[in-house]
LOGUBA-791777 format. One record per atom (N, C-alpha, C, CB): residue in one letter; x, y, z. Coordinates in steps of 0.1 Angstrom, whole numbers, padded with zeros to 4 digits, always signed. Glycine has a CB too. Example, Ala and Ser with C-alpha at 12.3 -4.5 7.8 and 13.67 -1.06 7.14 Angstrom:
REM residues 2
a+0132-0057+0078 a+0123-0045+0078 a+0132-0033+0078 a+0113-0045+0090 s+0128-0022+0071 s+0137-0011+0071 s+0129+0000+0079 s+0141-0006+0057 
END
This chain:
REM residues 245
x+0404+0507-0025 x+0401+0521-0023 x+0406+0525-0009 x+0385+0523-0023 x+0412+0539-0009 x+0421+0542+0001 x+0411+0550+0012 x+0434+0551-0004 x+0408+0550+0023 x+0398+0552+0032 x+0407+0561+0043 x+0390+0537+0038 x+0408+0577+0046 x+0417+0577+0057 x+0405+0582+0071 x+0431+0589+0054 x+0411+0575+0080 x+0403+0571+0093 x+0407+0587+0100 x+0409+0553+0103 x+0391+0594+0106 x+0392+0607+0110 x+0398+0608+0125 x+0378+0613+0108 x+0409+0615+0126 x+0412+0621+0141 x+0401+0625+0150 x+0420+0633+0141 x+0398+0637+0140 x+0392+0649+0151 x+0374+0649+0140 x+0405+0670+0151 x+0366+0656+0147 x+0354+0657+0138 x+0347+0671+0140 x+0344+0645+0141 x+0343+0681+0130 x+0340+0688+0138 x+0323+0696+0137 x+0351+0696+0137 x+0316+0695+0142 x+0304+0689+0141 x+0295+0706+0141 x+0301+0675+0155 x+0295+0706+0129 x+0288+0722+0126 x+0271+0718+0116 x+0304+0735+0112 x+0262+0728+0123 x+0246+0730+0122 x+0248+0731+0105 x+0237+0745+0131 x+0242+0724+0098 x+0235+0729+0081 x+0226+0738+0085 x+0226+0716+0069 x+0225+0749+0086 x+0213+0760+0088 x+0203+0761+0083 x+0214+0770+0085 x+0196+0748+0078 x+0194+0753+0068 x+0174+0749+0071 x+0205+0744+0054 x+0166+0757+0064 x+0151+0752+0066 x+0146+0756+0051 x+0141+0761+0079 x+0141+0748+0044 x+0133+0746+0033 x+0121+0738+0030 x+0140+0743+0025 x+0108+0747+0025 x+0096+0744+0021 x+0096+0744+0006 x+0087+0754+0026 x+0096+0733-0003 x+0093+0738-0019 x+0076+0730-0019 x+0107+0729-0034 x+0073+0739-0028 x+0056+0740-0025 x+0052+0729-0039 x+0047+0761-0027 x+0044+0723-0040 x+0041+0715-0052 x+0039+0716-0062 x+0035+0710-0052 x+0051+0722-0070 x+0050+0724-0078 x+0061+0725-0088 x+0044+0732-0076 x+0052+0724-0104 x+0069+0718-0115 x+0083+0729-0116 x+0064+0715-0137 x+0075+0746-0109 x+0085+0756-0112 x+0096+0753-0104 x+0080+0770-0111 x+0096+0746-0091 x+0101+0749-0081 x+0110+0729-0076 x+0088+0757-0070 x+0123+0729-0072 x+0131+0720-0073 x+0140+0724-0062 x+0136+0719-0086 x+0142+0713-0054 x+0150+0707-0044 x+0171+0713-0047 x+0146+0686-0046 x+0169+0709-0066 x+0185+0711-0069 x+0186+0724-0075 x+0193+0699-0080 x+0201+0725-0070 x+0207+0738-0069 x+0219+0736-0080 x+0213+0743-0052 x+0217+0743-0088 x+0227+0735-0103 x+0239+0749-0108 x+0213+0730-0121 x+0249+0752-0110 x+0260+0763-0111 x+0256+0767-0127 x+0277+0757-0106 x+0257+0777-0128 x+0251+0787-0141 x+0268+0780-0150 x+0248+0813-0137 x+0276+0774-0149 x+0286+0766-0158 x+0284+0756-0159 x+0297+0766-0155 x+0273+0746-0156 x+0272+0734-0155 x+0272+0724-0164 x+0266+0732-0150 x+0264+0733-0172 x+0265+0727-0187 x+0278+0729-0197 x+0254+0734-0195 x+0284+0736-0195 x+0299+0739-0199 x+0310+0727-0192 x+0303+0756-0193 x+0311+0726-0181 x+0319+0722-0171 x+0314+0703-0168 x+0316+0735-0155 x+0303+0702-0166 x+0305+0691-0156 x+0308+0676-0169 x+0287+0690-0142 x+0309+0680-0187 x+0313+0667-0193 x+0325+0667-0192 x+0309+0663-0205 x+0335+0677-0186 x+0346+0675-0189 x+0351+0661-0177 x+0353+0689-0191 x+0345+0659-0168 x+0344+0657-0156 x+0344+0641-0156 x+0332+0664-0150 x+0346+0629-0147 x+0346+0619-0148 x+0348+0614-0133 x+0355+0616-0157 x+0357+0616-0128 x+0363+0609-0114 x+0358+0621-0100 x+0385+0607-0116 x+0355+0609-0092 x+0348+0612-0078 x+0355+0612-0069 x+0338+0603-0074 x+0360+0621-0059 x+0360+0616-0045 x+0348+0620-0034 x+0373+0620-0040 x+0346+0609-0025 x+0334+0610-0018 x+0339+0614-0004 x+0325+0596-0017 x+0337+0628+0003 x+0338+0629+0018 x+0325+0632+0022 x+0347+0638+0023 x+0325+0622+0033 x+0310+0626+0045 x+0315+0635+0055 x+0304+0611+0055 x+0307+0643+0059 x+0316+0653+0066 x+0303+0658+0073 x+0327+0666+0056 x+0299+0669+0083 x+0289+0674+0088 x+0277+0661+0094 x+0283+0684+0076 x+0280+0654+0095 x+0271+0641+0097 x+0264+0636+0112 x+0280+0629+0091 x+0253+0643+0119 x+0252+0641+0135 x+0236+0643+0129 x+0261+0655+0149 x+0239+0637+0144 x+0224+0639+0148 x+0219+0645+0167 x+0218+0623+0145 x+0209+0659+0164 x+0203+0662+0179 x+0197+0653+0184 x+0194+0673+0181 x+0198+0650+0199 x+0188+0640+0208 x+0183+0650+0213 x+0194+0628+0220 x+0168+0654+0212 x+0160+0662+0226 x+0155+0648+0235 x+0143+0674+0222 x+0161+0654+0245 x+0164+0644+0259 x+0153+0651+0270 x+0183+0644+0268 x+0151+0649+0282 x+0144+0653+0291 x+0152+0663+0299 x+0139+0642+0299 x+0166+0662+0296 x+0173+0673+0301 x+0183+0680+0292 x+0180+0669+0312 x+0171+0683+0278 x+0177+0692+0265 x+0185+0682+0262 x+0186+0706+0268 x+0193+0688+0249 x+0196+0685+0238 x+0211+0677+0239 x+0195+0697+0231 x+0213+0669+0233 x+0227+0662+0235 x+0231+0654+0217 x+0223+0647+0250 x+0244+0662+0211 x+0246+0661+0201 x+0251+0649+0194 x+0250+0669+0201 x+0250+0642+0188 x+0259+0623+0186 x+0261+0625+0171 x+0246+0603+0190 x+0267+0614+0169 x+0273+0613+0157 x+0271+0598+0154 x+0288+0619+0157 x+0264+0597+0149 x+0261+0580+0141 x+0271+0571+0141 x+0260+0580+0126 x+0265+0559+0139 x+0276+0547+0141 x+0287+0547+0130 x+0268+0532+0140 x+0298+0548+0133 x+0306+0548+0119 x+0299+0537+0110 x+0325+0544+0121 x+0291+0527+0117 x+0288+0514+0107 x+0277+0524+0093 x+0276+0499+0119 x+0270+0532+0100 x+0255+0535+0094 x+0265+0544+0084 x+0240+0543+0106 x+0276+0557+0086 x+0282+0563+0077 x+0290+0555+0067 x+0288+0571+0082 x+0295+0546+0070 x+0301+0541+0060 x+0292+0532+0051 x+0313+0533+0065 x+0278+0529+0056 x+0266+0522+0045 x+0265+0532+0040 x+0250+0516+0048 x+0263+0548+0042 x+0260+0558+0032 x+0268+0558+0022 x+0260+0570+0037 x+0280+0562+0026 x+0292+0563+0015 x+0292+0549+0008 x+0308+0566+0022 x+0288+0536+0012 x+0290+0527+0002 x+0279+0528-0008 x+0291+0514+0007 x+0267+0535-0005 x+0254+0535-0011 x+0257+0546-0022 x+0240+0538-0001 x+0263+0557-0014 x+0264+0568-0027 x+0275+0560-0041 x+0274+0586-0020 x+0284+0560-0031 x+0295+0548-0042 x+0288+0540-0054 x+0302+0533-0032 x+0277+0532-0050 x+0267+0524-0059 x+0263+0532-0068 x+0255+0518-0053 x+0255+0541-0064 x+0249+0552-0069 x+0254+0555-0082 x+0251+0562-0060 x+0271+0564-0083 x+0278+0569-0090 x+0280+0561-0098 x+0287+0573-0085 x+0285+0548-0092 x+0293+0536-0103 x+0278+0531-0116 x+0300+0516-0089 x+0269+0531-0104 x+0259+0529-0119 x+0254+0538-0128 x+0247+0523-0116 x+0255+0553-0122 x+0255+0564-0132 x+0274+0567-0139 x+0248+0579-0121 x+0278+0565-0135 x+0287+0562-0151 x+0303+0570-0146 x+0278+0572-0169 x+0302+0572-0131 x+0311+0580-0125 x+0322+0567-0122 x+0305+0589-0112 x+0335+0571-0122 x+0351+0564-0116 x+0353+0572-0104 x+0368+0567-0128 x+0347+0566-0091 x+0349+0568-0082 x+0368+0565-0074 x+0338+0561-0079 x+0372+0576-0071 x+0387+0576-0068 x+0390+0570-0055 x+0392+0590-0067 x+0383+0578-0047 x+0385+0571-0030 x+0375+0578-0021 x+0403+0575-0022 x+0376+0574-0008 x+0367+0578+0006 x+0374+0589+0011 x+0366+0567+0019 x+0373+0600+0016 x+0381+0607+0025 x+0375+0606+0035 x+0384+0620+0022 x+0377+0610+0048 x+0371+0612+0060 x+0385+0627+0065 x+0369+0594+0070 x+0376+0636+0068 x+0384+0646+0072 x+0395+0641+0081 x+0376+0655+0077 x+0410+0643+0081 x+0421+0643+0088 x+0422+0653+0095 x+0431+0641+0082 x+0429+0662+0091 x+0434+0676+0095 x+0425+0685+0097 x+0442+0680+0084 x+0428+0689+0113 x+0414+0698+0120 x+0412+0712+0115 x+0415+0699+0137 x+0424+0721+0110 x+0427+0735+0106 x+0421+0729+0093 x+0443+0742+0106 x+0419+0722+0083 x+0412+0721+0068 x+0399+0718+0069 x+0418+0710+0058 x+0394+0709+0077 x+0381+0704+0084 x+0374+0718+0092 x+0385+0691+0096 x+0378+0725+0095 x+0371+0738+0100 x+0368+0746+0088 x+0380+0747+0111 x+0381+0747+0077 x+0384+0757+0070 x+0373+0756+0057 x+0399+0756+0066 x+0371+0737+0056 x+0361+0733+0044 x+0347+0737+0052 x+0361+0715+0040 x+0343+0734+0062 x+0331+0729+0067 x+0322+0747+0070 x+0334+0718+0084 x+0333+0755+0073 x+0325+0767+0073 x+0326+0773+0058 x+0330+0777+0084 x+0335+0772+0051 x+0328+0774+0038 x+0317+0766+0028 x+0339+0776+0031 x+0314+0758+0032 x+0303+0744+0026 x+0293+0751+0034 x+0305+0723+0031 x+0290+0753+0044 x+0280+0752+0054 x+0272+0770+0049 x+0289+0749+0074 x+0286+0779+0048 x+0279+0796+0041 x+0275+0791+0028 x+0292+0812+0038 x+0279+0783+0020 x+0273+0780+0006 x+0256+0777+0006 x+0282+0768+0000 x+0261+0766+0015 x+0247+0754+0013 x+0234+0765+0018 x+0248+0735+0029 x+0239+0778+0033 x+0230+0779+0037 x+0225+0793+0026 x+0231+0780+0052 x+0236+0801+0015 x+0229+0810+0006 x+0220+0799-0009 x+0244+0822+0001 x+0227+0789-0008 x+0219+0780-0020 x+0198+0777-0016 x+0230+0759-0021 x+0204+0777+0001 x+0188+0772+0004 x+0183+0778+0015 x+0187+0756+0008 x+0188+0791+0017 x+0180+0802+0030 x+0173+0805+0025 x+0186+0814+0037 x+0173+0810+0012 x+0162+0816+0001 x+0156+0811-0003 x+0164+0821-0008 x+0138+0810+0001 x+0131+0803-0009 x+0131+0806-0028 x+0118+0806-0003 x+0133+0817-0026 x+0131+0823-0039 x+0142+0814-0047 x+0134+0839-0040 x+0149+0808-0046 x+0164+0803-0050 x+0157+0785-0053 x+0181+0806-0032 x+0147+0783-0047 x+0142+0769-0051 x+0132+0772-0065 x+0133+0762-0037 x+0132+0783-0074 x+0124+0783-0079 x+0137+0779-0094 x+0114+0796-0076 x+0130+0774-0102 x+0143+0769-0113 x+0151+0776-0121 x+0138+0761-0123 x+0145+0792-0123 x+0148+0800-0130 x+0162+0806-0122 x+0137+0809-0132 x+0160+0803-0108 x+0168+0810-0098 x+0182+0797-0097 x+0158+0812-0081 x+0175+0786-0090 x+0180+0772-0091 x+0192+0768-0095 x+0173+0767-0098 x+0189+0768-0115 x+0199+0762-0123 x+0206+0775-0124 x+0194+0754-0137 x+0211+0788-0119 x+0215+0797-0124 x+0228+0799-0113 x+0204+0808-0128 x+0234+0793-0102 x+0237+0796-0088 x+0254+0796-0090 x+0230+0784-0076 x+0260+0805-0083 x+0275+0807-0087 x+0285+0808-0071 x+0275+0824-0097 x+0278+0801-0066 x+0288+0793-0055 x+0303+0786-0056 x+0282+0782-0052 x+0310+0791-0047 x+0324+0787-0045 x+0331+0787-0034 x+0331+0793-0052 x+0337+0775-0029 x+0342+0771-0016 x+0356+0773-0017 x+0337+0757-0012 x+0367+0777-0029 x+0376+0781-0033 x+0386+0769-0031 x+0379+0793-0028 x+0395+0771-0030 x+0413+0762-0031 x+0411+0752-0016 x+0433+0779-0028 x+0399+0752-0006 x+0403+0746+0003 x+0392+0732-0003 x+0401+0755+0017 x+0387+0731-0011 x+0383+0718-0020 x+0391+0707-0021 x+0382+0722-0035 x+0402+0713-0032 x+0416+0706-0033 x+0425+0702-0026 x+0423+0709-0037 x+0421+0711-0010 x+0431+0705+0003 x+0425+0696+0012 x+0435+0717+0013 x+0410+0695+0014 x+0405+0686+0019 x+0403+0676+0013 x+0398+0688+0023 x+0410+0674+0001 x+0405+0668-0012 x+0422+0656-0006 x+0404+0681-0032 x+0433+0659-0001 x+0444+0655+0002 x+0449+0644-0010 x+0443+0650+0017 x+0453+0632-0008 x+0464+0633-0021 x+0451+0629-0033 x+0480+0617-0019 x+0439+0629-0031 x+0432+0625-0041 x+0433+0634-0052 x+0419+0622-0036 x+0434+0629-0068 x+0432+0639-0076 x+0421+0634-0088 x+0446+0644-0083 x+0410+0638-0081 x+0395+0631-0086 x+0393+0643-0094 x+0382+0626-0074 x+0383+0647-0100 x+0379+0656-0107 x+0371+0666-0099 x+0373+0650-0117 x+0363+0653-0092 x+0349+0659-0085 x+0352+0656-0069 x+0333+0650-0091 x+0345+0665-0064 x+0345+0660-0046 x+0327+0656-0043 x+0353+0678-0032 x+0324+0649-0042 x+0313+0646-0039 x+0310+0647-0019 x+0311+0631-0047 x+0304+0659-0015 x+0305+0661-0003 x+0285+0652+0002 x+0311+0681+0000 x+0290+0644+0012 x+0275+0640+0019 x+0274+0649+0035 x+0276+0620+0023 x+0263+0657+0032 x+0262+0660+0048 x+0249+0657+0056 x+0265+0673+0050 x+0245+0653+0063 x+0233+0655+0072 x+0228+0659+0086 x+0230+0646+0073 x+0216+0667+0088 x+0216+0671+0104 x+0201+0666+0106 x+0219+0689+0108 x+0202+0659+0114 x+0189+0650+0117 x+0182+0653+0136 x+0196+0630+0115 x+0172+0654+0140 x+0166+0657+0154 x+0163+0641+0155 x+0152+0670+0155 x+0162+0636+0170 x+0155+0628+0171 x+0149+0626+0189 x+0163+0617+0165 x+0139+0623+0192 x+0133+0626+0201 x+0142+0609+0215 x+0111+0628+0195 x+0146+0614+0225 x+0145+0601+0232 x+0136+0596+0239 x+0153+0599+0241 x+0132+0583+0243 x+0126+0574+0247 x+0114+0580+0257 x+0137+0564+0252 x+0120+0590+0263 x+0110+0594+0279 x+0105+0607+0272 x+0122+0599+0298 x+0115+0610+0263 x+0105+0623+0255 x+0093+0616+0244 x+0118+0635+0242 x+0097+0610+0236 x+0084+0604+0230 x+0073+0595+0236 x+0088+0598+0222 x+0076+0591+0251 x+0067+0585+0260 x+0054+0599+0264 x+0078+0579+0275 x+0062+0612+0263 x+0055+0621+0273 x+0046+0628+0259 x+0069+0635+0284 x+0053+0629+0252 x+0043+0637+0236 x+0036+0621+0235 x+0057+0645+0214 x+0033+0614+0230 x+0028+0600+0228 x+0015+0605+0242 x+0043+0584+0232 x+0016+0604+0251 x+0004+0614+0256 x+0002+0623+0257 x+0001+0615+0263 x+0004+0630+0254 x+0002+0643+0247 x-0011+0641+0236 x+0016+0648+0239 x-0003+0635+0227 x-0009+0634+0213 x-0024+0628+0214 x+0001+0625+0202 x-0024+0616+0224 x-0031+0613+0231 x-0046+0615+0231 x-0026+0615+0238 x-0042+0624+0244 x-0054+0632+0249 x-0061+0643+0237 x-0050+0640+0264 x-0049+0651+0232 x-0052+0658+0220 x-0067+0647+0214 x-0036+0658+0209 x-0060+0642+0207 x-0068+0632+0196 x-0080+0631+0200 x-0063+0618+0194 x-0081+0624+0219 x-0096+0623+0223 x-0105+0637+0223 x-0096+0618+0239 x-0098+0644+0221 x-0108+0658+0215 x-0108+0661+0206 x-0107+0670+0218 x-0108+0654+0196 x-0108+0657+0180 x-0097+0665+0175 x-0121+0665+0176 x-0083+0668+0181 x-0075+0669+0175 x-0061+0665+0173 x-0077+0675+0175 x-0058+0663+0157 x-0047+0653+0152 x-0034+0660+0156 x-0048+0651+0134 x-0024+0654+0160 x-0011+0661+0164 x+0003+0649+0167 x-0015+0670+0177 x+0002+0647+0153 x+0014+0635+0156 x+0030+0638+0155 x+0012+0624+0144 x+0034+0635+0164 x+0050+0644+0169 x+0059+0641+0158 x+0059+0638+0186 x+0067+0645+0153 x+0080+0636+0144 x+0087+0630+0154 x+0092+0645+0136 x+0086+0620+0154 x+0100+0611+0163 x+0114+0614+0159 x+0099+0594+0162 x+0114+0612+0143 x+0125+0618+0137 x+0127+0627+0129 x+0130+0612+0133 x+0133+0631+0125 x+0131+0647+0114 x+0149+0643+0110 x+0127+0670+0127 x+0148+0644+0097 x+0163+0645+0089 x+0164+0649+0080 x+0169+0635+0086 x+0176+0664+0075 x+0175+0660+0061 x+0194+0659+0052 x+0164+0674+0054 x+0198+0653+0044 x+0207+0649+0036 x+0209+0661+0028 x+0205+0637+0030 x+0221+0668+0030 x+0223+0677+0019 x+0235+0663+0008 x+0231+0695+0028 x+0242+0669-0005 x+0251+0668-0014 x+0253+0674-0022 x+0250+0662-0019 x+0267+0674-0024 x+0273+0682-0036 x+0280+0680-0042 x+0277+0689-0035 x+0279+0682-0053 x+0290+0674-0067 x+0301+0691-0068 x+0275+0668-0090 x+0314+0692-0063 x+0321+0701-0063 x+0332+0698-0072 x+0323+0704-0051 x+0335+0708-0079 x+0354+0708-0085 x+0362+0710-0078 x+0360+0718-0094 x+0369+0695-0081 x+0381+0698-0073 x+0396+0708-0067 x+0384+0691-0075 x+0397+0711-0083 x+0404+0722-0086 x+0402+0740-0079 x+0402+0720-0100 x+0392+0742-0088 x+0386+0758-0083 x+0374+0758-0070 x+0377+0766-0097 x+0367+0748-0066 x+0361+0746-0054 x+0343+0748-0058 x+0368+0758-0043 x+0345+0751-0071 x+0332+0754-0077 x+0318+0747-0076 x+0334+0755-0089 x+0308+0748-0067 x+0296+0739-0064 x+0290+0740-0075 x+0287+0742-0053 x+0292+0725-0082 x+0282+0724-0095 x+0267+0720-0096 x+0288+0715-0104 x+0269+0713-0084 x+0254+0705-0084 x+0251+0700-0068 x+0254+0690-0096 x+0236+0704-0064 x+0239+0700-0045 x+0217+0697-0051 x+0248+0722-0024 x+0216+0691-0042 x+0206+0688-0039 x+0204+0678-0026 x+0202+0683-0050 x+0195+0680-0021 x+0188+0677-0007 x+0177+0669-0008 x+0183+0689+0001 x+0176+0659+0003 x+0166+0646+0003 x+0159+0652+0022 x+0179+0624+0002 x+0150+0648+0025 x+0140+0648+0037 x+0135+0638+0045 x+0131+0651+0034 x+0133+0632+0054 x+0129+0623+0057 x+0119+0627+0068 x+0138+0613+0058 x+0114+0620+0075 x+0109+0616+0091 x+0105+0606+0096 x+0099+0621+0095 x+0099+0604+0110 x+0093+0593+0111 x+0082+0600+0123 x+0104+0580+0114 x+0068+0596+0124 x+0062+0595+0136 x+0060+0582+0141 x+0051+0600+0136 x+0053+0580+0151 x+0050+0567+0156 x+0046+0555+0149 x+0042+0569+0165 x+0038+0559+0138 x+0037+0545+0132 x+0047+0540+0125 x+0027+0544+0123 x+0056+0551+0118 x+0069+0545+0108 x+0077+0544+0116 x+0076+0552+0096 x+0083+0548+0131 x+0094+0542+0135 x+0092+0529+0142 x+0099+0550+0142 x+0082+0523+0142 x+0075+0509+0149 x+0076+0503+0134 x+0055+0509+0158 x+0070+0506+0125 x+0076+0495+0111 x+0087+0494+0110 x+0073+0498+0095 x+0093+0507+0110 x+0108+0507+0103 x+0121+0500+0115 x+0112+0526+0100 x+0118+0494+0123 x+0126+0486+0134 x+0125+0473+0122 x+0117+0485+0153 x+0117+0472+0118 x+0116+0456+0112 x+0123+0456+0094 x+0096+0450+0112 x+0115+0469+0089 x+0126+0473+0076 x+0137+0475+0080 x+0125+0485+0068 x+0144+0480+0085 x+0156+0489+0085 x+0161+0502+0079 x+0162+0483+0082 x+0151+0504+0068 x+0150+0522+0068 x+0149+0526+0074 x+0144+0529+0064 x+0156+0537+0078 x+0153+0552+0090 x+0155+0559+0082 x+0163+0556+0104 x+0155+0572+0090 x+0153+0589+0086 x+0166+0591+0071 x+0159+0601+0103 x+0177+0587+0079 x+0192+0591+0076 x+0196+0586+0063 x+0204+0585+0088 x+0192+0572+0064 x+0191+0561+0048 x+0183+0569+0041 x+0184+0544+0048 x+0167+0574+0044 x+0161+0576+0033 x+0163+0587+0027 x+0151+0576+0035 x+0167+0598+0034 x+0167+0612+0031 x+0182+0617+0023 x+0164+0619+0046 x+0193+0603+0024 x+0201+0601+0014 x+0196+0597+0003 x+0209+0594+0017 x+0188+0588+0001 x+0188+0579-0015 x+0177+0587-0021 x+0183+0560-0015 x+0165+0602-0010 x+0159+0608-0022 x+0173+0615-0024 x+0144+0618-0019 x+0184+0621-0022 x+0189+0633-0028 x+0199+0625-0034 x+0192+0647-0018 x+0206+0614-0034 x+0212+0607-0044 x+0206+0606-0060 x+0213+0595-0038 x+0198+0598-0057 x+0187+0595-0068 x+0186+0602-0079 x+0175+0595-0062 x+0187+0616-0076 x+0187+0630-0087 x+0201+0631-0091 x+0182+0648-0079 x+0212+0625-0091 x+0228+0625-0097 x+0223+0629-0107 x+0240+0612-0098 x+0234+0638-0118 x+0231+0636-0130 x+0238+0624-0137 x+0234+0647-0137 x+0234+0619-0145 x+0245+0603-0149 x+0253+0612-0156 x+0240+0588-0161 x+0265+0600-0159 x+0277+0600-0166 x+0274+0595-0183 x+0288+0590-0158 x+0263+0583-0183 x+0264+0575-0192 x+0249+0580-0197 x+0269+0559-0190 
END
């Protein structure tokens, strides 16, 4: 599998804030009013991770990072799994090259994702499965010599508190508590967008979003699992692929 290793990166906010309330009307996936027409003709994948950072609030504000290439490339091998056992011919990895296409994709993905999920009303299913999104001809250019069918885009924007900031809320929460009230900080907050796109016309056929967090008790377990925020809040919005087979 042909992997091309990124120059430049360019590291733009998913805008995005969503509440779906408990209930069967209302759903996480955002599905293109052709989908049922369009997506059997469909077979071959290419996977780019793209938008992928994470905020540190620090004691002197906010400082932006970008994950270990180790932890992105377990994503992309996990989605890869993913596909191959739902019934998809995965083509290749992209990693954005070219900084004029990498701007050109990322702000059109990023106006899509944020009209698919600014709107609560748009999580309701009636709204949902009906959505007519299009990132146009720059699909196929970030897509470079791959000629997959599908572009399978991974993105994520995750918060995470540092060490002297979760020391200072950690009392906080504290003293709260000794007065009878509960107030447990997120240490981590993440969520995983995806999108099953055409390669050809740029057409978003299918995106759905996963969530994670952690407060103090799960990031003290999860040192010993090895789940965090970033893993989990991929494999809920993987998990919903539609299969192939």
């Amino acid at each position: 599998m042909k992997k091309l290793i990124p120059r430049n990166r360019l590291y733009l906010c998913l805008l995005v804030a969503l509440t779906i309330p408990a209930c069967t009307n209302y759903t996480s996936i955002r599905q293109h009013k052709d989908f049922a027409q369009l997506f059997p003709k469909y077979n071959s994948v290419t996977i780019i991770p793209t938008e992928i950072f994470i905020t540190r609030q620090t004691k002197n504000g906010q400082e932006y990072t970008m994950p270990d290439p180790a932890r992105i490339n377990n994503i992309t091998q996990i989605a890869e799994s993913v596909l191959v056992t739902k019934g998809y011919n995965v083509a290749s990895v992209v990693f954005e090259e070219d900084t004029k296409s990498a701007d050109e994709f990322n702000n059109a993905y990023k106006k899509s994702i944020n009209n698919l999920y600014g709107d609560k009303q748009k999580s309701k299913k009636e709204a949902a499965f009906l959505t007519n999104e299009n990132i146009g001809k720059i699909a196929a250019k970030i897509a470079g010599e791959s000629r997959a069918d599908l572009l399978l885009v991974l993105g994520y924007s995750g918060t995470e508190l540092s060490q002297e900031v979760v020391t200072k809320s950690l009392a906080r929460d504290v003293a709260l508590a000794s007065l009878g009230m509960e107030n447990q900080t997120h240490v981590k907050n993440g969520s995983a967008f995806i999108s099953l796109i055409e390669r050809q016309n740029g057409k978003i056929l299918w995106t759905n979003m996963g969530s994670d967090f952690e407060n103090y008790g799960k990031s003290v377990a999860r040192v010993i699992t090895k789940n965090n925020v970033m893993e989990t809040a991929f494999a809920k919005a993987l998990k919903e692929i539609p299969a192939k087979n």
